[in-house]
Every structure is written in C-alpha cells, then in structure tokens.
C-alpha positions as CSV (number, residue, x, y, z in Angstrom):
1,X,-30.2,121.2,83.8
2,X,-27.3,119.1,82.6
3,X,-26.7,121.1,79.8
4,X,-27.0,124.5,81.1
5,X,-24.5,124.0,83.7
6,X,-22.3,123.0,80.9
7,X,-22.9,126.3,78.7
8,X,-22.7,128.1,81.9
9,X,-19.0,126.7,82.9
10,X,-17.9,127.0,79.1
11,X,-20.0,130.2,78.0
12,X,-22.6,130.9,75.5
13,X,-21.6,129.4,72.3
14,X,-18.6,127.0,71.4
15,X,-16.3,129.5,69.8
16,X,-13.7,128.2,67.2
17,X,-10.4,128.7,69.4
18,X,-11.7,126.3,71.8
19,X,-12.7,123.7,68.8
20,X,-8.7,124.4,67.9
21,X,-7.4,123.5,71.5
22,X,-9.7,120.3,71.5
23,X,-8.7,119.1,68.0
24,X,-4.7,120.2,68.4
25,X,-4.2,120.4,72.4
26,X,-3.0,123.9,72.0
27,X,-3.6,127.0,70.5
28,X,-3.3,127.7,66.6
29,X,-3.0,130.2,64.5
30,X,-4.4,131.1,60.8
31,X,-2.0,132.1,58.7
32,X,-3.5,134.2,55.5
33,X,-2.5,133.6,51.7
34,X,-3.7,135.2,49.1
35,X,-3.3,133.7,45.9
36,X,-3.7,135.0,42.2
37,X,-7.2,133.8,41.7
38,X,-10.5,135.3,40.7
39,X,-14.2,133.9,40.8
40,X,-16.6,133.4,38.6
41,X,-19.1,135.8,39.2
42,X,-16.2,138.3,38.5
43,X,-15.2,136.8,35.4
44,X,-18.8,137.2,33.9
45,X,-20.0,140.4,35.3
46,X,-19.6,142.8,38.7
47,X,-19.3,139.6,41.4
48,X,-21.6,139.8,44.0
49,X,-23.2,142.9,45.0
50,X,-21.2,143.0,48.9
51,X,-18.0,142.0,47.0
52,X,-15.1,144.7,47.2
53,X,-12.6,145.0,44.2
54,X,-9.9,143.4,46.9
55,X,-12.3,140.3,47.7
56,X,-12.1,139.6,51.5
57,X,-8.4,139.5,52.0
58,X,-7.7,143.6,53.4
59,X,-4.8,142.0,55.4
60,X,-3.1,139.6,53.1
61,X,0.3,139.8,51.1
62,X,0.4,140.4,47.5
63,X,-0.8,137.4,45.3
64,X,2.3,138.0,43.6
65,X,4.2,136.6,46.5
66,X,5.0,132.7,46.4
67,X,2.9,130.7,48.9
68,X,5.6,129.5,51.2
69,X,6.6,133.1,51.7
70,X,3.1,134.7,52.7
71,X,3.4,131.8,55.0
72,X,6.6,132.2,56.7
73,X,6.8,135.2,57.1
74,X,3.7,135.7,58.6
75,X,4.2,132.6,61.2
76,X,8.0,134.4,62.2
77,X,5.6,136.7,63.4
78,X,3.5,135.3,64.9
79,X,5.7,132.6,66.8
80,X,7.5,135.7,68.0
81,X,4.7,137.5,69.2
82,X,2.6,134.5,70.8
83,X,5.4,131.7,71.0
84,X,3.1,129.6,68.9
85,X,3.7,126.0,67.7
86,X,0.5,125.4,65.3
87,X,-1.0,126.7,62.3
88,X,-3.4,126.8,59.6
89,X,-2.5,127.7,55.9
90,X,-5.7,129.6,54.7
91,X,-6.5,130.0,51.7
92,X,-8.3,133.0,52.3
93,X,-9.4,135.4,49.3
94,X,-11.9,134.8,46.4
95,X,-12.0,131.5,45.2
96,X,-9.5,129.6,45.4
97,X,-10.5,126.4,43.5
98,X,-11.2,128.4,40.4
99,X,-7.9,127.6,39.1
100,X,-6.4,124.8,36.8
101,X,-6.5,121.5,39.1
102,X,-2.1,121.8,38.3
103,X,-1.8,125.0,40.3
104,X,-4.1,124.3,43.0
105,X,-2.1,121.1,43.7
106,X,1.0,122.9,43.5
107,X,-0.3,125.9,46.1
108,X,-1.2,123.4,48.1
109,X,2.0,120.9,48.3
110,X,3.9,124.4,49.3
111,X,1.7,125.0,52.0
112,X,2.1,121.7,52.8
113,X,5.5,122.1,53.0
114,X,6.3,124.4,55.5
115,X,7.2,123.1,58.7
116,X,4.3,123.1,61.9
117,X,1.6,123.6,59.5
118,X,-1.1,121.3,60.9
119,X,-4.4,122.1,58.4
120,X,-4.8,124.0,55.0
121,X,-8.3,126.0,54.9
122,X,-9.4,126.5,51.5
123,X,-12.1,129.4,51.1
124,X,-14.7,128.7,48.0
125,X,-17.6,128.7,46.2
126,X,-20.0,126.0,46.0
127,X,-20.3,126.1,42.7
128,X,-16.2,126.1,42.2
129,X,-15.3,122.5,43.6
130,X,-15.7,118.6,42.1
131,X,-14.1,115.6,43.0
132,X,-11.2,115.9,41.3
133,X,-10.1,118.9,43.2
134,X,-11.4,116.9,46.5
135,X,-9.0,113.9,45.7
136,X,-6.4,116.4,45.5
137,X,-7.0,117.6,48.9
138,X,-7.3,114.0,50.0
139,X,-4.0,112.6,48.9
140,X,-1.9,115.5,50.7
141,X,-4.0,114.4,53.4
142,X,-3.0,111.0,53.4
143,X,0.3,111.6,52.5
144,X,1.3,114.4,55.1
145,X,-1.2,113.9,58.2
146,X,-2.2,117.7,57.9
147,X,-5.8,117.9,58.1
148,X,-7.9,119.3,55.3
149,X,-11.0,122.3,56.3
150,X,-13.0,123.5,53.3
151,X,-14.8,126.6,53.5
152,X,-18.0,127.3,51.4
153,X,-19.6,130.5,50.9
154,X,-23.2,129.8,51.8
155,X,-24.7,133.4,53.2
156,X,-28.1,132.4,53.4
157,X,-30.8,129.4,52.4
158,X,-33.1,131.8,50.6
159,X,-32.6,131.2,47.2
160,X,-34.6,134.3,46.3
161,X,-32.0,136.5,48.4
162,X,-29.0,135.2,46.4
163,X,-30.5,135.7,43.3
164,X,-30.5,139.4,43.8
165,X,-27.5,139.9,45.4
166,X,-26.3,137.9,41.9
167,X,-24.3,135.6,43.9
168,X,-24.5,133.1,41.1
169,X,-25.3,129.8,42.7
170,X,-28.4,128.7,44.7
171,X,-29.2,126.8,47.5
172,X,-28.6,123.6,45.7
173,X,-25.4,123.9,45.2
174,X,-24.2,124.2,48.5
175,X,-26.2,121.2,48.9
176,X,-24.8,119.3,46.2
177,X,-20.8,120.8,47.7
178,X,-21.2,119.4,50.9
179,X,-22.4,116.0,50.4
180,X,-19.9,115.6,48.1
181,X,-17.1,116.8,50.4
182,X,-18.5,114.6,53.1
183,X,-18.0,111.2,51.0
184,X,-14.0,112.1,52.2
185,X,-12.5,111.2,55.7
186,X,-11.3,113.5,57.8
187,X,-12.2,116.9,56.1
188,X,-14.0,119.6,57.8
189,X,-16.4,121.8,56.7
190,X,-17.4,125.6,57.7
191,X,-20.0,127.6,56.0
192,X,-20.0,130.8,55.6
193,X,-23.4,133.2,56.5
194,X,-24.6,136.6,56.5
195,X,-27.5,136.7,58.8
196,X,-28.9,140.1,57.6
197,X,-28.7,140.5,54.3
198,X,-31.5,143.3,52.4
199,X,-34.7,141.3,52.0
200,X,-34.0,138.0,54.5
201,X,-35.9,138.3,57.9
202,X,-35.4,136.3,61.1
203,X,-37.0,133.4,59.7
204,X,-34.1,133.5,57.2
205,X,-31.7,132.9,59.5
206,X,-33.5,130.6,61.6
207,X,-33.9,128.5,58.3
208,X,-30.3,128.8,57.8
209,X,-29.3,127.4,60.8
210,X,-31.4,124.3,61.2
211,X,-30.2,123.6,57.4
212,X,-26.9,123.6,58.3
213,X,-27.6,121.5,61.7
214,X,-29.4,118.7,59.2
215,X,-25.9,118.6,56.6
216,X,-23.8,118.6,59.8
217,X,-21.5,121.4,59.4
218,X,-18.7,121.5,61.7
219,X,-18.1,125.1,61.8
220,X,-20.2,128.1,61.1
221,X,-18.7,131.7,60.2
222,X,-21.1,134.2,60.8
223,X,-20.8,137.8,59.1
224,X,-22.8,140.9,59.5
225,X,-23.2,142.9,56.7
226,X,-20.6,145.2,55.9
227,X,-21.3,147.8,52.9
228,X,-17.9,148.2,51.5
229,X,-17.0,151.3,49.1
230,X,-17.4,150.9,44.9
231,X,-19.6,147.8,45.4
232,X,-23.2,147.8,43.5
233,X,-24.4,147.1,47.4
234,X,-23.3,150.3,47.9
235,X,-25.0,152.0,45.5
236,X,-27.8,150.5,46.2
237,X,-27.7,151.4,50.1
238,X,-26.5,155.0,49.2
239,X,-29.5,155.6,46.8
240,X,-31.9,153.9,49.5
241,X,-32.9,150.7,47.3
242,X,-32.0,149.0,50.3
243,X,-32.7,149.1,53.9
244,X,-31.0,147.4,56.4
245,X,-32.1,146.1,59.6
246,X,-31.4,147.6,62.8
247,X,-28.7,146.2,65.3
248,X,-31.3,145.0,67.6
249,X,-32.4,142.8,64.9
250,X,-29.3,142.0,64.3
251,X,-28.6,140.5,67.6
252,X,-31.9,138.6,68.3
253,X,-31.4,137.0,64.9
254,X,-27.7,135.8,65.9
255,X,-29.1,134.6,69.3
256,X,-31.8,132.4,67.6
257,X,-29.2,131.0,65.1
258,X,-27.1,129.9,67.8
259,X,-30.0,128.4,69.9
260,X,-31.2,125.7,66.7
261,X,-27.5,124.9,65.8
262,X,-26.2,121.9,68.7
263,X,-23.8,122.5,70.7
264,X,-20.9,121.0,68.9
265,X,-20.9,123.2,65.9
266,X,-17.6,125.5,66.4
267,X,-18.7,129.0,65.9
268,X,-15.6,131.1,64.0
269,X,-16.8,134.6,63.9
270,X,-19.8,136.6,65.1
271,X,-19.1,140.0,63.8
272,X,-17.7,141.4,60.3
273,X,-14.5,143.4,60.4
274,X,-13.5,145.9,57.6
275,X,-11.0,148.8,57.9
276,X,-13.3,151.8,58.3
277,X,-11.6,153.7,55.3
278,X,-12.7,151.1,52.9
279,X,-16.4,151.1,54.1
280,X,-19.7,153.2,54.1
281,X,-21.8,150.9,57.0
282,X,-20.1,148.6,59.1
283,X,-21.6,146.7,62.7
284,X,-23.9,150.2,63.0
285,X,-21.3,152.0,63.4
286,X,-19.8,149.6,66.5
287,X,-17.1,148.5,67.5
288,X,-17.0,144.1,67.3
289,X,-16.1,143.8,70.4
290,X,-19.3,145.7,71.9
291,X,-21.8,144.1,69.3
292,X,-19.9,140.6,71.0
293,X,-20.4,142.0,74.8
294,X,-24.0,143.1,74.0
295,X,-24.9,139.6,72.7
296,X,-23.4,138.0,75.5
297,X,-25.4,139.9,77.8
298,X,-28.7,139.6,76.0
299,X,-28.3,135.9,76.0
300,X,-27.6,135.4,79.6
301,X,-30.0,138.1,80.9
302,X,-33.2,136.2,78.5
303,X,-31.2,132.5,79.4
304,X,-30.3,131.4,75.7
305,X,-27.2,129.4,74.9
306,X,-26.3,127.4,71.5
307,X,-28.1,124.8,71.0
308,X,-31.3,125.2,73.0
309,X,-33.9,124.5,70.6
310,X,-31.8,122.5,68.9
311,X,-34.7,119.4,69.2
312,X,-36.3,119.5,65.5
313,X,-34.3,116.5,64.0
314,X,-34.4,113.1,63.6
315,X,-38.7,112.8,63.6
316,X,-39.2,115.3,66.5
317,X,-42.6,115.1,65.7
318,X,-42.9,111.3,66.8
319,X,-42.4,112.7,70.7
320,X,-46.1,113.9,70.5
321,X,-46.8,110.0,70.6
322,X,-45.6,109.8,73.8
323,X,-47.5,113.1,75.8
C-alpha cells in the first residue's frame, strides 16, 4: 500500500523532468547539437532499416556550425522563453563516438565550455565506444564538475529482431557497452528502445525491460515506431513485408514495460515524434499527447504503475522457501 500511495501522489511512471529537478534542484533544458558524424552501419551499407537519410536530429542546426554556437544560440532562446538556468549539451544525431578520439575531445571541451552547462549527453552505438573514449569523458568530468550521461541505442533484447532490421550489433554488445561504462563514477546511462518493432511481441518488450532492470540503467527512452520516408523500413511496410502492431498493443506493451522496470528508473520519452511531412506511419496516425493521455488512463483504470512486478531479481525464487 506504501508504494501505491506514492505512485498515486507522484503519478504513473518517474518521468525524466522530475529525475532533472531531483538531480539539479531545478528545471533543465537539452540543448541539441549536431555534429559532422556518420555511423557505421551507414558507412558499409543502407544503416538500419528505421534510419532516415537526416538520422534522428529533424530539429538540429547544420553540422557545419561550430559546437559552441548550436549551443548558444539555442540556450539565448531558451533562457528567454523559460528563464532557464540549466542545461544539457546533447549530443544528439547518429553516432557520435564514431569519430577520431581528437575531435571528440575537442567537441566535447567546447561544450564544456559554455557557461551553465551542467551535463554533456552523448547519443551512440554500442558497438561505437571503448575506454579510451570513456577516459575522455571522465577527465572533463573531473576537471569541470559537469556530469557525463551516455546514451546507447539498444531497441530491443532480441537478437533475432536486430539482425533484420541490420542494425549491426547484437545483444552482446550492449552488454559488453554498459559494463564497461559502469567501471566509471558518476556517469549515467539511458538506453534507448523501440517497443514494437516488425517481428518482436510483448514478450519482447517484457524481456527488454527486466534486462535493463538487471544492468541498472538509469534512464530508459522509449520510441514507437515511426516509418520515416526513403528508408528500406519503408519499403518494406509499403509493399506489406511488414506488419505492424496495432495501437492497443502498443499501449499494453508500454504498460508491462513500465510495471518490471523499479521505480527509480527515469523514463525520457514514451512516444516517437517526427514531422509528419517526413513520414508515412507515425503513433497510428495520433497525436503524442493522446497516445500519453490514453496510457495514463489505461493504467489507472486496470491499477498499474512502474515498477509493480518489478520482484524477479536478486533469487526471487528463494521466497517460495518461505510460503
């Protein structure tokens, strides 16, 4: 009972902008930059089969643009608009440790830099990072007090699934990523996960979700499936080699994904967003904001909050002993 009085003062799940008030005492901002990186998978063939020609970033600056730039002039906005006092550098688009090890430092000393800037997210692959780019990160660390968050592009624990979406890395290597990345103080790690990919089910994301309880992610980003234009996902989906599931579906498998994560696990995102000129299916042809309200009020109305089965760890099976 203790605990569902607490979800039902705080709400549902333990969304990211209250993590950000907890961890900085106010509110902070993300502040995009897009830098003049590729990634692997686009190097050696068509990148993976969801990835548009412009990555992720469809609101970030030219590449072209210096780093401290993108930044500032994106905070004068924002500290005119919301009188903020905080922010994250985020290193948004593709990946941004496939790089020489010299510009990555140098990227990230500018961010650095700029005044206020109080953590530097860097976006990547699992595949894309080592130690020498993690000593990197923790020097500037050390040196400057700003907190370092990497972000890995997980999208699901089925192996199978990634291998035909040709995402180019397995499950293993997300592994292998994130216990390396927790041998440093102090750095933060959000994954990043598609919850209804073509061919996963709701075991899937179940599966997904207690993995990522057992590494001890701190913060999940959760994506539905957007189909964005000239992508081979797109062929696919517009020749019917795929079928999607249906936004029911879609909603009982984010509700059991946030019932086996615990309760501490900062929640970034819910719902894709994608300008509707650059897409051919996005959130069923919804709105975010009503997939959100719709989620909210299937998990009050069947009583579900994060972290309610979230009782499988540390030899669960031992409690039959005591019955």
């Amino acid at each position: 009972m203790e605990k569902e009085r607490k979800f039902e003062n705080k709400g549902l799940y333990y969304p990211y902008s209250d993590y950000l008030k907890e961890k900085y005492h106010e509110k902070v901002y993300k502040l995009p930059v897009n830098l003049p990186v590729s990634c692997p998978n686009r190097v050696d063939g068509p990148g993976c089969a969801f990835c548009a020609g412009a990555g992720t970033g469809f609101e970030a600056m030219d590449a072209q643009i210096c780093v401290s730039e993108q930044i500032l002039r994106t905070k004068e906005r924002i500290e005119e608009k919301y009188h903020a006092h905080k922010f994250i550098a985020y290193f948004q688009n593709y990946t941004n440790t496939f790089q020489p090890l010299e510009h990555f430092t140098k990227y990230l000393r500018e961010a650095a830099a700029v005044p206020d800037i109080v953590e530097i997210s860097v976006s990547t692959r699992p595949d894309c990072l080592n130690r020498e780019y993690l000593d990197v990160m923790d020097a500037i660390q050390r040196e400057t007090g700003i907190h370092m968050n990497i972000e890995l592009g997980l999208q699901t624990v089925n192996y199978h699934t990634l291998d035909r979406i040709g995402r180019g890395h397995g499950l293993a290597e997300f592994l292998d990523a994130v216990l390396m990345i927790k041998e440093y103080k102090g750095f933060t790690i959000c994954a990043h996960v598609i919850l209804n990919l073509p061919g996963d089910d709701r075991n899937d994301a179940c599966e997904t979700a207690r993995v990522l309880t057992a590494l001890g992610i701190d913060i999940v980003k959760l994506h539905s499936l957007y189909i964005a234009k000239n992508t081979l996902l797109c062929d696919w989906y517009e020749n019917g080699r795929i079928c999607l599931c249906s936004k029911e579906e879609y909603l009982e498998r984010v509700a059991s994904f946030l019932e086996l994560i615990p309760e501490n696990m900062a929640v970034e995102r819910l719902f894709s967003r994608i300008p509707e000129k650059d897409s051919v299916f996005c959130n069923w042809g919804n709105s975010w904001w009503k997939l959100r309200d719709e989620l909210f009020a299937k998990m009050k109305q069947e009583g579900r909050y994060q972290g309610r089965l979230c009782n499988y760890l540390n030899g669960a099976a031992l409690k039959k002993l005591d019955q």
